[in-house]
DOKEMI-249770 format. One record per residue: x, y, z of N, C-alpha, C in turn. Coordinates in steps of 0.1 Angstrom, whole numbers, plus 5000, padded with zeros to 4 digits. Layout:
DOKEMI-249770
+------+------+------+-------+-------+-------+------+------+------+
| n.c1 | n.c2 | n.c3 | ca.c1 | ca.c2 | ca.c3 | c.c1 | c.c2 | c.c3 |
+------+------+------+-------+-------+-------+------+------+------+
|    X |    Y |    Z |     X |     Y |     Z |    X |    Y |    Z |
...
+------+------+------+-------+-------+-------+------+------+------+
//
This chain:
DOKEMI-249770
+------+------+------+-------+-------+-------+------+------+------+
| n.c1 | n.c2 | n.c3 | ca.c1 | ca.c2 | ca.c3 | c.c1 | c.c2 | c.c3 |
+------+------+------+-------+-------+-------+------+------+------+
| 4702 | 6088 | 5169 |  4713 |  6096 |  5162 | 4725 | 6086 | 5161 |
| 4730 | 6086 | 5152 |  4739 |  6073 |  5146 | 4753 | 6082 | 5149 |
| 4765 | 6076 | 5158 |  4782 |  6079 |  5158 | 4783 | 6091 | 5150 |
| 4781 | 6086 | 5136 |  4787 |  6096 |  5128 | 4776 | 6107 | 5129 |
| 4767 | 6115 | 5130 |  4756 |  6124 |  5131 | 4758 | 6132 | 5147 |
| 4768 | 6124 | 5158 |  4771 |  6128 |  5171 | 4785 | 6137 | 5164 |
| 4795 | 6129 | 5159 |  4803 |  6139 |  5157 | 4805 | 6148 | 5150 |
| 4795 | 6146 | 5144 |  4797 |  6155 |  5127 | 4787 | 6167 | 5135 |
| 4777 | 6168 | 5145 |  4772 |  6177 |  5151 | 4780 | 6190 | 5158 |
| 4767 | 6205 | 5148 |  4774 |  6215 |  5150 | 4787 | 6220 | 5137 |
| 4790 | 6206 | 5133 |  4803 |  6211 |  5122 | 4801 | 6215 | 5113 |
| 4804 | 6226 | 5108 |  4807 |  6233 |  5095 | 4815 | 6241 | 5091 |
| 4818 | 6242 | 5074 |  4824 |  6242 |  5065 | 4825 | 6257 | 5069 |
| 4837 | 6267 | 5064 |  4844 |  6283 |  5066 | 4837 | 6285 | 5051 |
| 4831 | 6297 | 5055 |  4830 |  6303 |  5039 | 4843 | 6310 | 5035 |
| 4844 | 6313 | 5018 |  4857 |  6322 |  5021 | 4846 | 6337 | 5015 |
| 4838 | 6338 | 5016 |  4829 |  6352 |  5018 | 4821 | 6351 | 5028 |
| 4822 | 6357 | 5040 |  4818 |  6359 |  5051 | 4805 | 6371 | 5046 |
| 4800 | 6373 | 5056 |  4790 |  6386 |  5054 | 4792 | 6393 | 5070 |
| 4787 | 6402 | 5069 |  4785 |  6409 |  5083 | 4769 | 6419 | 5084 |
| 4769 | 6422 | 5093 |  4758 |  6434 |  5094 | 4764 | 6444 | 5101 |
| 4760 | 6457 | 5094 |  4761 |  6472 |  5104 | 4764 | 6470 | 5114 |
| 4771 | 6475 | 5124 |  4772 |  6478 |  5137 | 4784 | 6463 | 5143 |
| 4785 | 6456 | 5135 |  4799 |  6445 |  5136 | 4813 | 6446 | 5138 |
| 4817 | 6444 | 5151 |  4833 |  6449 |  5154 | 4842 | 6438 | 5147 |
| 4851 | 6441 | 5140 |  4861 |  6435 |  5132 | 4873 | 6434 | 5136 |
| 4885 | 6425 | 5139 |  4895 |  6426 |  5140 | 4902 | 6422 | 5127 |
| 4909 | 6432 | 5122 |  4914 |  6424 |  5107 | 4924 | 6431 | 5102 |
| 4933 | 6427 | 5097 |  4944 |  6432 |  5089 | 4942 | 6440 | 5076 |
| 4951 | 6454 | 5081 |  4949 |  6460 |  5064 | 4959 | 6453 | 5050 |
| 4949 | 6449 | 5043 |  4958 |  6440 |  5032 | 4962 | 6453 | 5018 |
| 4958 | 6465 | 5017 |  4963 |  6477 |  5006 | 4949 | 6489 | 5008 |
| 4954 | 6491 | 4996 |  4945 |  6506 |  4994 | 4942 | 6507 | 4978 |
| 4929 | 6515 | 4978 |  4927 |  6513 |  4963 | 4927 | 6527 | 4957 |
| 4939 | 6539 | 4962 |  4941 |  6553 |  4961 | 4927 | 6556 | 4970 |
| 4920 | 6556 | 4973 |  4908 |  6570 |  4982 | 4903 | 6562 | 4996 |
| 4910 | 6549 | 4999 |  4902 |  6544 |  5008 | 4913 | 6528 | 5013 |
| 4914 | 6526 | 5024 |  4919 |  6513 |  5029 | 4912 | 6499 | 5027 |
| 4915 | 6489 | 5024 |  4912 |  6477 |  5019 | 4912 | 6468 | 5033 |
| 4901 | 6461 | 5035 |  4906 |  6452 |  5043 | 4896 | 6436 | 5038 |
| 4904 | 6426 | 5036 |  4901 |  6414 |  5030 | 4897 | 6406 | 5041 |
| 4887 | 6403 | 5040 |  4882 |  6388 |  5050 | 4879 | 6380 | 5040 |
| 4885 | 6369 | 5040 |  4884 |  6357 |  5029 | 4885 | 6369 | 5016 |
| 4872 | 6364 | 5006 |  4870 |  6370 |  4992 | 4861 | 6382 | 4999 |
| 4858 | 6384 | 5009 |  4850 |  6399 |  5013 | 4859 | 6411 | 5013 |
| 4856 | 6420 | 5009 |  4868 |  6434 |  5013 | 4858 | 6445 | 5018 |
| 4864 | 6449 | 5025 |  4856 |  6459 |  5034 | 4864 | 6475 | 5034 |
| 4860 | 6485 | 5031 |  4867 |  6497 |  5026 | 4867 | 6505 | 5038 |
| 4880 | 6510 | 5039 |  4876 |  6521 |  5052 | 4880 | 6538 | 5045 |
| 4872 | 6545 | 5045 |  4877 |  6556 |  5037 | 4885 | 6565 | 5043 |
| 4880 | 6570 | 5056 |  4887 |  6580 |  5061 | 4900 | 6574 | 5068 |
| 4904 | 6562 | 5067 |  4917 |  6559 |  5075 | 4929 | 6564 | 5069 |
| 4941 | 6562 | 5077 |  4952 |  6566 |  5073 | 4961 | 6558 | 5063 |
| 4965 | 6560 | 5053 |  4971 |  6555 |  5043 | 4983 | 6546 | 5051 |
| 4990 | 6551 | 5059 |  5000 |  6548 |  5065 | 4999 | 6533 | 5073 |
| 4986 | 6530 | 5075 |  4980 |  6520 |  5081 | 4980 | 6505 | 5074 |
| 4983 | 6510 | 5064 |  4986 |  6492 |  5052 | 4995 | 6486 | 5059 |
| 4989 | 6471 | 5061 |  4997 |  6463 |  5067 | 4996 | 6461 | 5082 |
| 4988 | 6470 | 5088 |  4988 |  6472 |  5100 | 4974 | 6464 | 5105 |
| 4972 | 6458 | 5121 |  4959 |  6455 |  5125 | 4951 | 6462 | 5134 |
| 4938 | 6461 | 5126 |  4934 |  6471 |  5132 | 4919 | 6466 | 5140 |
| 4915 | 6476 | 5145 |  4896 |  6471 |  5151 | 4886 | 6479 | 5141 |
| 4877 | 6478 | 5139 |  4870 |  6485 |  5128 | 4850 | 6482 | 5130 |
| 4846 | 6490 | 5129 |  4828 |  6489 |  5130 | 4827 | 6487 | 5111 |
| 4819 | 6479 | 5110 |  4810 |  6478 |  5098 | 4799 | 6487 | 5096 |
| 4799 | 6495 | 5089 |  4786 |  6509 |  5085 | 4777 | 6501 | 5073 |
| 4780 | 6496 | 5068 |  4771 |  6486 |  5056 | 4778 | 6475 | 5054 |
| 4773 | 6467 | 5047 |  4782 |  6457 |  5034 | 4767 | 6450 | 5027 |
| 4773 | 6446 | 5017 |  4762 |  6446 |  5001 | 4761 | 6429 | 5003 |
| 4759 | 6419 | 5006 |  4758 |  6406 |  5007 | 4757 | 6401 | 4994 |
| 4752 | 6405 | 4986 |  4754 |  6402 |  4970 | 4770 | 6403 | 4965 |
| 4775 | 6414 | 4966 |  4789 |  6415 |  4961 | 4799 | 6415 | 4970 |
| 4796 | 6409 | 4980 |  4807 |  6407 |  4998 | 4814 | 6422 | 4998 |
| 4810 | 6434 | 4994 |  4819 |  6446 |  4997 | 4816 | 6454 | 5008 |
| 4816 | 6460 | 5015 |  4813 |  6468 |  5025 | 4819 | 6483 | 5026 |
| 4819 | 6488 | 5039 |  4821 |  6503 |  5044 | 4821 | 6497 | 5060 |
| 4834 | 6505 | 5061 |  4837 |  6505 |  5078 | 4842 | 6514 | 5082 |
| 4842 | 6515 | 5097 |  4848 |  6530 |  5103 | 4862 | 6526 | 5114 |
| 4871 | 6528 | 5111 |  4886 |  6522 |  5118 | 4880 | 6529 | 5136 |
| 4881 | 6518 | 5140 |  4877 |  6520 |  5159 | 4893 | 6521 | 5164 |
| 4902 | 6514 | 5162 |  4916 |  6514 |  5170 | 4923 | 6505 | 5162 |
| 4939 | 6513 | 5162 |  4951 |  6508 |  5157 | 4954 | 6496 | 5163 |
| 4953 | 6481 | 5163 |  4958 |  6468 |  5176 | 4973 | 6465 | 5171 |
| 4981 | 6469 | 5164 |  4992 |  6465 |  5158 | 4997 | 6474 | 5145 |
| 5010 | 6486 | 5150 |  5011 |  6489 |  5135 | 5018 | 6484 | 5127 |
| 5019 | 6486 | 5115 |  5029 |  6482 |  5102 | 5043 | 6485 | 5106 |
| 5048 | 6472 | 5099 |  5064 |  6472 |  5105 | 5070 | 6477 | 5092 |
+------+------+------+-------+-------+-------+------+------+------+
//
């Protein structure tokens, strides 16, 4: 294994569409709402939370993953706990 092959080990590149699976705890910031459901953006992924509170934009929250579509990085989540509200 050659210097460069030692350090460059393990390293890799950030996607900016992440994926997740079902049952995935999230910490993530709400970035808006699209009128019936909260937005929340990981990189180019957005993940919808429906039944949350509108009031919550802007705020950080914890959240479980119920689906997401790996083809179109969109998902469905269910808000677990408020960690920071909107100022």
């Amino acid at each position: 294994m050659s210097l460069f092959e030692k350090l460059a080990a393990g390293f890799r590149l950030r996607t900016s569409t992440p994926t997740y699976e079902a049952g995935d705890e999230l910490t993530a910031f709400v970035t808006g709402t699209n009128g019936s459901a909260l937005l929340v953006r990981i990189g180019d992924s957005v993940i919808e939370l429906p039944d949350a509170d509108p009031s919550l934009v802007d705020a950080t929250v914890r959240l479980e993953v119920e689906s997401f579509d790996a083809s179109t990085y969109r998902g469905r989540g269910r808000l677990v706990d408020v960690l920071e509200e909107a100022e």
